[in-house]
PDB file as gemmi writes it, atoms N, CA and C in Angstrom:
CRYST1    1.000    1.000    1.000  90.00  90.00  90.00 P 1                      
ATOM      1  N   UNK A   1     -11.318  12.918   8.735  1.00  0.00           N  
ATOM      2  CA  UNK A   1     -10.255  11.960   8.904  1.00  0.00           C  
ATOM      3  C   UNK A   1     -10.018  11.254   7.583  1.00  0.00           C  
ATOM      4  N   UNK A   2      -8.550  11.067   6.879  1.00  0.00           N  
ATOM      5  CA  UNK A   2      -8.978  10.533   6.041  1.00  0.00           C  
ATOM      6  C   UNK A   2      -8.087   9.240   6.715  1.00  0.00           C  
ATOM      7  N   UNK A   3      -7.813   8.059   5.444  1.00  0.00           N  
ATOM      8  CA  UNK A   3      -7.784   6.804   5.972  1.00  0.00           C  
ATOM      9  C   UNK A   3      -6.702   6.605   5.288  1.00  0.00           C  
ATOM     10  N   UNK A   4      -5.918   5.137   6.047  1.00  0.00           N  
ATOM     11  CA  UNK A   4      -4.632   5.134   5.947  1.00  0.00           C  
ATOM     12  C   UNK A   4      -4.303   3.539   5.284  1.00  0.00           C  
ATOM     13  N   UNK A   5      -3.755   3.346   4.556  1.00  0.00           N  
ATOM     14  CA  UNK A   5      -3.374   1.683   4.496  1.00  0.00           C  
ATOM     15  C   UNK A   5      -1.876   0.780   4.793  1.00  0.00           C  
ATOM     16  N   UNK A   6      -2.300   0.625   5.630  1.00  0.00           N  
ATOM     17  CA  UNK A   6      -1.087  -0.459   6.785  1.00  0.00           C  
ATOM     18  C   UNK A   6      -0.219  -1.365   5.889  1.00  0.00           C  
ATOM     19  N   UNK A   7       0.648  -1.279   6.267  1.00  0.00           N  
ATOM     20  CA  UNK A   7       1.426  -2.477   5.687  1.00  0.00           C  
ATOM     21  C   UNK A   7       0.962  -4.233   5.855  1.00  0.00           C  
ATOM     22  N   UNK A   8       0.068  -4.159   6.325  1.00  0.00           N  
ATOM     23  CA  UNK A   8      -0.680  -5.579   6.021  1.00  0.00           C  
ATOM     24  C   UNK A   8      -1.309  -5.807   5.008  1.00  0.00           C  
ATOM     25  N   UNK A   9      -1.174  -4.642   3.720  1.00  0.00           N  
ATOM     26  CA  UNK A   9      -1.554  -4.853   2.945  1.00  0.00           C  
ATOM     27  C   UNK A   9      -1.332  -5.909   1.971  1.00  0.00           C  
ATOM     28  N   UNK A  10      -2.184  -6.883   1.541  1.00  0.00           N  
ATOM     29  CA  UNK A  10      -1.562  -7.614   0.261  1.00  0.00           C  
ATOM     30  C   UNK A  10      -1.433  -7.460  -1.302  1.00  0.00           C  
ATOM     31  N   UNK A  11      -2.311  -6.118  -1.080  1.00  0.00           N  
ATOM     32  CA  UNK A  11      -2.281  -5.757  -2.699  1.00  0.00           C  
ATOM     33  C   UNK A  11      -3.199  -6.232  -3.134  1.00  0.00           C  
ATOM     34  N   UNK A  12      -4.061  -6.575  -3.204  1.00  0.00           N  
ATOM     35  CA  UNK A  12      -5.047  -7.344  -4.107  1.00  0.00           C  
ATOM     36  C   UNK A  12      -6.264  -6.429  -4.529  1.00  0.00           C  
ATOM     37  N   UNK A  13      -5.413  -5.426  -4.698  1.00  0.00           N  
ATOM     38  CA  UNK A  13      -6.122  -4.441  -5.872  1.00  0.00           C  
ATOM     39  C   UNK A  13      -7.301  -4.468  -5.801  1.00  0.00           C  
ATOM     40  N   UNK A  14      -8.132  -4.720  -5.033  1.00  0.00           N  
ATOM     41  CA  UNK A  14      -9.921  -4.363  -4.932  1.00  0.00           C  
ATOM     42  C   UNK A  14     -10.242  -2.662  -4.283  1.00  0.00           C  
ATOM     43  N   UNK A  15      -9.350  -2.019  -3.687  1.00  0.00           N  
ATOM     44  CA  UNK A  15      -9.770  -1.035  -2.890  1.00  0.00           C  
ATOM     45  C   UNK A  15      -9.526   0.417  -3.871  1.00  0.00           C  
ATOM     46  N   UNK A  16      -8.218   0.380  -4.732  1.00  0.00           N  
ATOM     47  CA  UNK A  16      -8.413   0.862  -5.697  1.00  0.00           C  
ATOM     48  C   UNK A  16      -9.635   1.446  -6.758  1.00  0.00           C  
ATOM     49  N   UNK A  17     -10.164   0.288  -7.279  1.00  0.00           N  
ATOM     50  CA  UNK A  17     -11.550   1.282  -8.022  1.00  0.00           C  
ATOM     51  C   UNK A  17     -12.438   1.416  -7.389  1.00  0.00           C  
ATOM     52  N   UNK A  18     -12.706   1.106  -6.039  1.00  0.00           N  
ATOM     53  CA  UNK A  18     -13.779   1.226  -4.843  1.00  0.00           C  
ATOM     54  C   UNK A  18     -13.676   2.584  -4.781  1.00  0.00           C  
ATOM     55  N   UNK A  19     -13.031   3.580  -4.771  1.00  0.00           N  
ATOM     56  CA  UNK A  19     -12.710   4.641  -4.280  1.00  0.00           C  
ATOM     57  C   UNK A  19     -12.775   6.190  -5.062  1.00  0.00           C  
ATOM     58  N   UNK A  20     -14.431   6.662  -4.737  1.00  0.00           N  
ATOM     59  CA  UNK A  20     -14.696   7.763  -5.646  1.00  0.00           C  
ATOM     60  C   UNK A  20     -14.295   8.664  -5.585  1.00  0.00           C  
ATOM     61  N   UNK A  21     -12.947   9.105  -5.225  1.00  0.00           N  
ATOM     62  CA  UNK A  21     -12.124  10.008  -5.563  1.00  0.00           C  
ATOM     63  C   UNK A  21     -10.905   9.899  -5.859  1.00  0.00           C  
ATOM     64  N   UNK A  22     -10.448   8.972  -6.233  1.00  0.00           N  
ATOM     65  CA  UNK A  22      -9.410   8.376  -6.713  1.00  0.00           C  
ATOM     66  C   UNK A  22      -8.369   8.540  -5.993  1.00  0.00           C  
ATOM     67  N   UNK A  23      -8.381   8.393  -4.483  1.00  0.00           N  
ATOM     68  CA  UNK A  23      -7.970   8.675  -3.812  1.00  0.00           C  
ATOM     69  C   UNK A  23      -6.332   7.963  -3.488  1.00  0.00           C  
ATOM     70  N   UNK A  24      -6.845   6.398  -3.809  1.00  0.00           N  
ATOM     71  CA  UNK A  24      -5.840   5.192  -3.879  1.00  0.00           C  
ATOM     72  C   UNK A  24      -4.927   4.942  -4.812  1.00  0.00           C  
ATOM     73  N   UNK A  25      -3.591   5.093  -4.618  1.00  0.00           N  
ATOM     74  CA  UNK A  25      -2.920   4.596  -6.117  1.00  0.00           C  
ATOM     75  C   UNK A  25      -1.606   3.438  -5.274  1.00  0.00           C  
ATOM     76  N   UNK A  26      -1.128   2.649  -5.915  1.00  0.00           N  
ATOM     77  CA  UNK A  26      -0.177   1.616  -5.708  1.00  0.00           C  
ATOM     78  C   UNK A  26       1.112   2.416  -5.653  1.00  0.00           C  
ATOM     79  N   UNK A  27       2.017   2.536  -4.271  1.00  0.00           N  
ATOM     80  CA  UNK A  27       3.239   2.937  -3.671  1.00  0.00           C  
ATOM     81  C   UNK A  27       3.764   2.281  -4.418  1.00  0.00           C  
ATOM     82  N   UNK A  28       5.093   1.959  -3.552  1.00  0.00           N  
ATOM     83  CA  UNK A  28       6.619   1.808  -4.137  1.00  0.00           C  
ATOM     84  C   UNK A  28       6.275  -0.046  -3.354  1.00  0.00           C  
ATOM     85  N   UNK A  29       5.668   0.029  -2.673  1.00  0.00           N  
ATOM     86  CA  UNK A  29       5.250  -1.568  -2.331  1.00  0.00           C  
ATOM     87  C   UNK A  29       3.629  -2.019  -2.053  1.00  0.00           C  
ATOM     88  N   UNK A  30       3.066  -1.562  -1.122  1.00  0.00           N  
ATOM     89  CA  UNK A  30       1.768  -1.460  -1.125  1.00  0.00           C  
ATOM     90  C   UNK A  30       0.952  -0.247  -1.686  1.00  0.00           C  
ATOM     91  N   UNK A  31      -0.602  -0.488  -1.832  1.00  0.00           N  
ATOM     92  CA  UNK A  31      -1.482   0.765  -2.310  1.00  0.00           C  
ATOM     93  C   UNK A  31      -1.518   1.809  -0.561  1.00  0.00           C  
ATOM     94  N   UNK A  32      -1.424   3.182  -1.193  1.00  0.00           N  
ATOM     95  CA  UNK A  32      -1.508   4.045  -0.319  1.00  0.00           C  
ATOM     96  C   UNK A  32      -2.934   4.897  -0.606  1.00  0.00           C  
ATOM     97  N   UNK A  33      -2.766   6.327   0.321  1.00  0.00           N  
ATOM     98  CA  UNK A  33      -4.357   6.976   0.513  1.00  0.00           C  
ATOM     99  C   UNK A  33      -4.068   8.379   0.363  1.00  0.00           C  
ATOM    100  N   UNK A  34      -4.276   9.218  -0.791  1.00  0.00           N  
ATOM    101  CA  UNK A  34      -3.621  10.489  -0.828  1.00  0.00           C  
ATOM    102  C   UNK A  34      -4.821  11.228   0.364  1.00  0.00           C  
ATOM    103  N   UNK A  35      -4.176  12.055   1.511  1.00  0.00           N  
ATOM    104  CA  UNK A  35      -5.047  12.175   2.436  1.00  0.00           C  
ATOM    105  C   UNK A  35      -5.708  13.835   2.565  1.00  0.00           C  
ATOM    106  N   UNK A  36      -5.470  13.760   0.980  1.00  0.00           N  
ATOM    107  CA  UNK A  36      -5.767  15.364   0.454  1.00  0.00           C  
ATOM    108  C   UNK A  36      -7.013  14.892  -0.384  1.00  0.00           C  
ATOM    109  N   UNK A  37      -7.189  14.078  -0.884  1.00  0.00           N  
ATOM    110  CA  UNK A  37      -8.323  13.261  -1.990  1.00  0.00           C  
ATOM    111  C   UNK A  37      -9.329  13.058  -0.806  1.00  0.00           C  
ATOM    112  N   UNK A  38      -9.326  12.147   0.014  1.00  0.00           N  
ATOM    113  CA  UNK A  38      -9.944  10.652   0.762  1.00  0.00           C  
ATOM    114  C   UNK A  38     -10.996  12.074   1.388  1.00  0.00           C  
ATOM    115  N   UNK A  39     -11.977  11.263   1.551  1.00  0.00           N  
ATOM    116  CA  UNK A  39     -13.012  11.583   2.490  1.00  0.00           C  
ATOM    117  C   UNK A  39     -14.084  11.038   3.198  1.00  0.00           C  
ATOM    118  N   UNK A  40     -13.562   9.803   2.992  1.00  0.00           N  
ATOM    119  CA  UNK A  40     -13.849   8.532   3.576  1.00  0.00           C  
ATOM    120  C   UNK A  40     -15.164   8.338   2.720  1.00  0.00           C  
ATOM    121  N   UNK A  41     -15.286   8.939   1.992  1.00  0.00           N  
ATOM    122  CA  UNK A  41     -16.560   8.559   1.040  1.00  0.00           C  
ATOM    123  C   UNK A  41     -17.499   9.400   1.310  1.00  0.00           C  
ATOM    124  N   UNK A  42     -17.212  10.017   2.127  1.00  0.00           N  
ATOM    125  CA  UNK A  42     -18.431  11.153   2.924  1.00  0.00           C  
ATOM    126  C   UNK A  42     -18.835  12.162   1.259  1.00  0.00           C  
ATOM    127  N   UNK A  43     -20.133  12.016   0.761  1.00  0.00           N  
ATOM    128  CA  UNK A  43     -20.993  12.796  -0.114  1.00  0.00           C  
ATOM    129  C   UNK A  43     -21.173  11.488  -0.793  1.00  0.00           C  
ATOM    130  N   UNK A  44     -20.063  10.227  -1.385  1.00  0.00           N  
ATOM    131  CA  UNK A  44     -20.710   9.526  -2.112  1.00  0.00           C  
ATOM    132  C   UNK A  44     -21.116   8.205  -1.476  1.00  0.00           C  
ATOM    133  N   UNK A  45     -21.192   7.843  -0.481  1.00  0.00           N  
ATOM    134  CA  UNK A  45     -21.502   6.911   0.515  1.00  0.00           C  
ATOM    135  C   UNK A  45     -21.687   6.863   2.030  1.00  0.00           C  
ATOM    136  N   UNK A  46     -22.200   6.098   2.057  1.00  0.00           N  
ATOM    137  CA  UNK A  46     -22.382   6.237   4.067  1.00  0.00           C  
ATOM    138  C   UNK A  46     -21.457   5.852   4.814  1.00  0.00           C  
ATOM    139  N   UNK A  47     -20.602   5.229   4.040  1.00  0.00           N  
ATOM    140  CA  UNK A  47     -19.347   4.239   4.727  1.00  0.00           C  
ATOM    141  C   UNK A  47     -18.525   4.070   3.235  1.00  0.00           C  
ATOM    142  N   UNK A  48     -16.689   4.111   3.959  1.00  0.00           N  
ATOM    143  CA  UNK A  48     -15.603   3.906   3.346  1.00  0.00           C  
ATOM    144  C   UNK A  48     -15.520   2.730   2.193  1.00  0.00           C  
ATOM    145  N   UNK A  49     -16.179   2.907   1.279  1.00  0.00           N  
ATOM    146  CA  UNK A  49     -15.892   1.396   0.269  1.00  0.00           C  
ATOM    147  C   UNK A  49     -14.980   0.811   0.372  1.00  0.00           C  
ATOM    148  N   UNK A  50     -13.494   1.506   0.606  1.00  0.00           N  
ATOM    149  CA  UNK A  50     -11.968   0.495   0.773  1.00  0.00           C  
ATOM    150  C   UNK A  50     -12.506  -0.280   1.642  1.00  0.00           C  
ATOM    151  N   UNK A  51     -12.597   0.129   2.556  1.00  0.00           N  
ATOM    152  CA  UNK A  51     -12.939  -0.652   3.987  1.00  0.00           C  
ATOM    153  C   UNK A  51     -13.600  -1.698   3.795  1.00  0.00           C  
ATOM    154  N   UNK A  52     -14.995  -0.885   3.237  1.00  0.00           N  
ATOM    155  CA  UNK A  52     -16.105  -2.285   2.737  1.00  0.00           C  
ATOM    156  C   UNK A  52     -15.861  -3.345   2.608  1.00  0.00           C  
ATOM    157  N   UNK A  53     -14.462  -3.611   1.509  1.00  0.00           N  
ATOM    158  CA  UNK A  53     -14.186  -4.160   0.118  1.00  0.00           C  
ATOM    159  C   UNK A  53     -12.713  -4.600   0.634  1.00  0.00           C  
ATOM    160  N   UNK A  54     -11.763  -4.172   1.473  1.00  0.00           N  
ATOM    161  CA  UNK A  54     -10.752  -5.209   2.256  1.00  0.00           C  
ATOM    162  C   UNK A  54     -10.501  -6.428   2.623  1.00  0.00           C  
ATOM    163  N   UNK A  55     -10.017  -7.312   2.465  1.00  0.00           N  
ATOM    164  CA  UNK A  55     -10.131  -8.876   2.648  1.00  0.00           C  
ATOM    165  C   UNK A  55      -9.451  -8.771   4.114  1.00  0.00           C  
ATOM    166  N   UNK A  56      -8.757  -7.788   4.561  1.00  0.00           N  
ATOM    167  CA  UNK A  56      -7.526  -8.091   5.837  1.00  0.00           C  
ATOM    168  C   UNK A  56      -7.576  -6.655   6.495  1.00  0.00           C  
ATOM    169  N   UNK A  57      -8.551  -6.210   6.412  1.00  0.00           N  
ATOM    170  CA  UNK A  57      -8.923  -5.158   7.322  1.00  0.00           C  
ATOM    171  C   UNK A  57      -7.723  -3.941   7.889  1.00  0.00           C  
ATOM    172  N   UNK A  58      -6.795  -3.725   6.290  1.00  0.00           N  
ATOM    173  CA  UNK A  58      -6.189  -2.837   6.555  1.00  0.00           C  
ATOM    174  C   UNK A  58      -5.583  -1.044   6.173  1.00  0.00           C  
ATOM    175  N   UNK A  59      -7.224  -0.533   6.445  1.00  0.00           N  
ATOM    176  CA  UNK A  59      -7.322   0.430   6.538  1.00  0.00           C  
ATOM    177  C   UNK A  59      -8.251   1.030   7.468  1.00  0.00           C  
ATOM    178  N   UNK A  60      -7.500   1.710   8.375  1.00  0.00           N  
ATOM    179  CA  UNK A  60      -7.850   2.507   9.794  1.00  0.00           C  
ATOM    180  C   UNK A  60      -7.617   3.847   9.409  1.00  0.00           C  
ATOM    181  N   UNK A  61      -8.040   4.391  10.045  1.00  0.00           N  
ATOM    182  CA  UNK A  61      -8.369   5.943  10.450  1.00  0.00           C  
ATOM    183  C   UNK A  61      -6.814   6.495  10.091  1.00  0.00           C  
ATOM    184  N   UNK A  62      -6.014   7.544   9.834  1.00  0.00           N  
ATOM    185  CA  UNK A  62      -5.163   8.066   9.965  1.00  0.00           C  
ATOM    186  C   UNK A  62      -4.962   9.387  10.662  1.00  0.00           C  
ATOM    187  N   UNK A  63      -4.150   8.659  11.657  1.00  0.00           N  
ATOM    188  CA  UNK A  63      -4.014  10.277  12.910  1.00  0.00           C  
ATOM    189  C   UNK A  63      -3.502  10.970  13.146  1.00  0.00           C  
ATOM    190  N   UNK A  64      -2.728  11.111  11.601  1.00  0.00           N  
ATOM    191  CA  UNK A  64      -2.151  11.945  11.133  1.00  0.00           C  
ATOM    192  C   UNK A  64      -2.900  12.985  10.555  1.00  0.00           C  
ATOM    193  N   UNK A  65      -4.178  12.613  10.055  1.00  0.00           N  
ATOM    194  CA  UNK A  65      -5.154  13.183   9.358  1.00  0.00           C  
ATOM    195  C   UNK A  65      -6.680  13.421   9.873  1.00  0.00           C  
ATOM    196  N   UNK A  66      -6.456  14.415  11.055  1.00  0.00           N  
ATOM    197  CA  UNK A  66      -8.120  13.814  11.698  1.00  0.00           C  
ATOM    198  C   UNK A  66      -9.028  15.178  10.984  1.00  0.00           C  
ATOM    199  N   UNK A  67      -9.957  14.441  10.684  1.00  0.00           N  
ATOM    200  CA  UNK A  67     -10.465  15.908  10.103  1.00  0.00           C  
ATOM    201  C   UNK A  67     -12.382  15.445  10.444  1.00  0.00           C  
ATOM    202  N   UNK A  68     -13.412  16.732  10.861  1.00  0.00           N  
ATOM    203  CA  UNK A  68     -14.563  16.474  11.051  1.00  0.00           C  
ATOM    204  C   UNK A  68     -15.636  16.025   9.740  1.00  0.00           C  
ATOM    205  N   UNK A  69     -16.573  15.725  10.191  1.00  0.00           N  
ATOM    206  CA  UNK A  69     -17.627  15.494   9.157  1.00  0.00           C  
ATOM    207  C   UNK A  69     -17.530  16.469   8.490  1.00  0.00           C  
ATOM    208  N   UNK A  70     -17.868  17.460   8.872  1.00  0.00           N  
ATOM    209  CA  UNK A  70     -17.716  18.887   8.181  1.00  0.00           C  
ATOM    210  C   UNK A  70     -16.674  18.995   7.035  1.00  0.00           C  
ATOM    211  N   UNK A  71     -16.095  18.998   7.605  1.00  0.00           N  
ATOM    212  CA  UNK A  71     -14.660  18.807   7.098  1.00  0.00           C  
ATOM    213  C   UNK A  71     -14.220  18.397   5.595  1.00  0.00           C  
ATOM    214  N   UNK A  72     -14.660  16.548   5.893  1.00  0.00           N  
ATOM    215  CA  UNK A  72     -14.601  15.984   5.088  1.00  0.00           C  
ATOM    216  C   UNK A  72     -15.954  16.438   3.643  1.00  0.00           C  
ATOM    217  N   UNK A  73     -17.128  16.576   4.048  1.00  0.00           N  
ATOM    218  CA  UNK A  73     -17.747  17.625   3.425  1.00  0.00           C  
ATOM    219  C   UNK A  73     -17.470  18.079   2.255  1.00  0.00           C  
ATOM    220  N   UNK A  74     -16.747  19.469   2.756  1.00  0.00           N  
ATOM    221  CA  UNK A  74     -16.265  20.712   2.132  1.00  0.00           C  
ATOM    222  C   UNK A  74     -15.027  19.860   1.076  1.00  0.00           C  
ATOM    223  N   UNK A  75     -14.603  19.155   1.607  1.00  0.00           N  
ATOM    224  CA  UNK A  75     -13.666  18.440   0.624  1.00  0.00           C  
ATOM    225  C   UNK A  75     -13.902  17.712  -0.545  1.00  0.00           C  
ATOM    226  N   UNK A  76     -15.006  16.923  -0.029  1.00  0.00           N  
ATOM    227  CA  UNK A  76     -15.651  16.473  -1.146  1.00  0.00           C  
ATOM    228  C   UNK A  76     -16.272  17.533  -2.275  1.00  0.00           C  
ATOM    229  N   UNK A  77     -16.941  18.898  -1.543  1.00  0.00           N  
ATOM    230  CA  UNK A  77     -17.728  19.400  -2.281  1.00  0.00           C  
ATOM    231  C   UNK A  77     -16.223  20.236  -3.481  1.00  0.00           C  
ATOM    232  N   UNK A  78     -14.995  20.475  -2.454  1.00  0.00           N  
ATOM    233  CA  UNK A  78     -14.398  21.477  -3.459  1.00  0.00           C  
ATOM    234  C   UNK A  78     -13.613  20.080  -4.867  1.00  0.00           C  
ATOM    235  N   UNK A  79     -13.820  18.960  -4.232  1.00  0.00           N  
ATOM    236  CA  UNK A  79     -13.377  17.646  -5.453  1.00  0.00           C  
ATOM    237  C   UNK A  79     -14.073  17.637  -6.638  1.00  0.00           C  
ATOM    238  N   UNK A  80     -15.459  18.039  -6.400  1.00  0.00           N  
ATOM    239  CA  UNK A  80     -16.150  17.453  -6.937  1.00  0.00           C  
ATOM    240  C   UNK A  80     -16.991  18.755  -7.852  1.00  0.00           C  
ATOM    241  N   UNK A  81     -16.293  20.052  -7.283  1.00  0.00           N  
ATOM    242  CA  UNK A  81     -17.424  21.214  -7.856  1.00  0.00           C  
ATOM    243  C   UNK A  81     -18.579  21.221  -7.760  1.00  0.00           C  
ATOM    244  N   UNK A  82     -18.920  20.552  -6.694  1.00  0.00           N  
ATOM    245  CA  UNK A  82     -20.630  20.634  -6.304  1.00  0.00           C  
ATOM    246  C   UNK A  82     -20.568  21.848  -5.362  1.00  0.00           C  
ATOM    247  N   UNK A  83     -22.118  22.652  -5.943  1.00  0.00           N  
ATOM    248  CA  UNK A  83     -22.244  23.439  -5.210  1.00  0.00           C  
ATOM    249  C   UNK A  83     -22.809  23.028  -3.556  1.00  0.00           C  
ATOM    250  N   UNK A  84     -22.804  24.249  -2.265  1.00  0.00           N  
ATOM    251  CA  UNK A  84     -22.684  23.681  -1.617  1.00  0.00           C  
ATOM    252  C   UNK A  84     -24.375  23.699  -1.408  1.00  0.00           C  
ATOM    253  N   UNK A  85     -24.916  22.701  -0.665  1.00  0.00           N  
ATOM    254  CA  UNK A  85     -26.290  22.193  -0.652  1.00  0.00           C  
ATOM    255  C   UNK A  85     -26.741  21.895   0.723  1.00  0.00           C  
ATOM    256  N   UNK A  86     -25.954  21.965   1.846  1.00  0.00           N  
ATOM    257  CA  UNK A  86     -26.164  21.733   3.250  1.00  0.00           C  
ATOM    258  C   UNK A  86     -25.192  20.672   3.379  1.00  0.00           C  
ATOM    259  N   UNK A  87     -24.538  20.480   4.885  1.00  0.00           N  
ATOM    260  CA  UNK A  87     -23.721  19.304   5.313  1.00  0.00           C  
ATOM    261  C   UNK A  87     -24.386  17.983   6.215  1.00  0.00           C  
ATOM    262  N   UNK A  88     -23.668  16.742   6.029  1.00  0.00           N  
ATOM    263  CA  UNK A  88     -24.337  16.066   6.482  1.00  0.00           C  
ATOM    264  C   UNK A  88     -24.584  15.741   7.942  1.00  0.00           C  
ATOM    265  N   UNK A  89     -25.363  15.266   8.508  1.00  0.00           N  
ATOM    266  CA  UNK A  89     -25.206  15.084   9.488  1.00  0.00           C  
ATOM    267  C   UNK A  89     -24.401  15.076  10.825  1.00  0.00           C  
ATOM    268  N   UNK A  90     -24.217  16.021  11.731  1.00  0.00           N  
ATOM    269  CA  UNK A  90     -22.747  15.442  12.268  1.00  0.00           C  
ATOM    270  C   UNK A  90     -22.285  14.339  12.754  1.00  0.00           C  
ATOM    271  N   UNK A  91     -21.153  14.029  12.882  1.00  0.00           N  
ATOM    272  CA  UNK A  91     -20.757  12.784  13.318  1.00  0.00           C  
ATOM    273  C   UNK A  91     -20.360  12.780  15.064  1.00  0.00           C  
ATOM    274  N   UNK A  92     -20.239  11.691  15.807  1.00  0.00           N  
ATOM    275  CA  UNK A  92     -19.721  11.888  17.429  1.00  0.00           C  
ATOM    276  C   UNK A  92     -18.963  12.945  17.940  1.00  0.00           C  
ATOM    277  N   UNK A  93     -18.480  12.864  17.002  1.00  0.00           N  
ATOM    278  CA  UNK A  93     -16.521  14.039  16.895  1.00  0.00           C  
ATOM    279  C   UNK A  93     -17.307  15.534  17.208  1.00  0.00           C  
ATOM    280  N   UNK A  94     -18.314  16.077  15.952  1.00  0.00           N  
ATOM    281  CA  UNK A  94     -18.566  17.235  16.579  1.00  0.00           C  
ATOM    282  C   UNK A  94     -20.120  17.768  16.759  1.00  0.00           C  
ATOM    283  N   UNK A  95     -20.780  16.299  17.178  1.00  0.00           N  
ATOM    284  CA  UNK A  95     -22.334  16.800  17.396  1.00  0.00           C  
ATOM    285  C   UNK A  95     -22.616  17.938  19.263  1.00  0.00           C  
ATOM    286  N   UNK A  96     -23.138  18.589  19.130  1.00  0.00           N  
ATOM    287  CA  UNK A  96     -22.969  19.132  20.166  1.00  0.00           C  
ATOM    288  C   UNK A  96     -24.615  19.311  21.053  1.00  0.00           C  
ATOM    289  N   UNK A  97     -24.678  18.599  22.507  1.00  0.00           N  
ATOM    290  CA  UNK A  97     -25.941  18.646  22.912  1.00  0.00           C  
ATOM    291  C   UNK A  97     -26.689  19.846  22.785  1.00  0.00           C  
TER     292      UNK A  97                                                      
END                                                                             
C-alpha cells in the first residue's frame, strides 16, 4: 500500500526529508506521494516516517494503491538494488494460518 497525502495538508515541509525514497515532492498546492517510490518505509523502517513526523495526521493508506508486505518488499529491493535477502515478515493482509 503506498500512502497518500490529504488535502489537510499544511505544508510544513517535515515529511519530505523523512522519506527514504524520495518518495514526497511539493504539488501544484500541497506535498504529494509518488505511489511508484513509497513503500511505506518497509526495508528502511518499521513504520512510515511521514506519518511519524505529521503534525495533522494527514497521510492514510491510499486505496488506490493497495499493495502486500511482499509487495512493498520487492519494491524497495528493485529501488534500492539490494539483492534479494528474504522478505519481511507478513503483515494481517497476507499472513496465512
Amino acid at each position: 500500500m503506498a500512502l497518500m497525502i490529504t488535502d489537510e495538508c499544511i505544508n510544513c515541509d517535515v515529511c519530505e526529508p523523512e522519506c527514504p525514497n524520495e518518495a514526497i515532492s511539493l504539488g501544484p498546492e500541497i506535498y504529494q506521494i509518488d505511489p511508484g517510490r513509497c513503500t511505506e518505509c518497509v526495508g528502511h523502517f518499521d513504520e512510515p516516517q511521514c506519518v511519524q513526523v505529521c503534525p495533522v495526521a494527514c497521510i492514510p493508506v491510499n486505496p488506490a494503491h493497495v499493495e502486500s508486505r511482499e509487495s512493498l518488499w520487492r519494491k524497495y529491493q528493485r529501488l534500492t538494488g539490494k539483492p534479494e535477502t528474504g522478505v519481511p515478515a507478513p503483515d494481517s493482509e497476507t499472513a496465512r494460518p
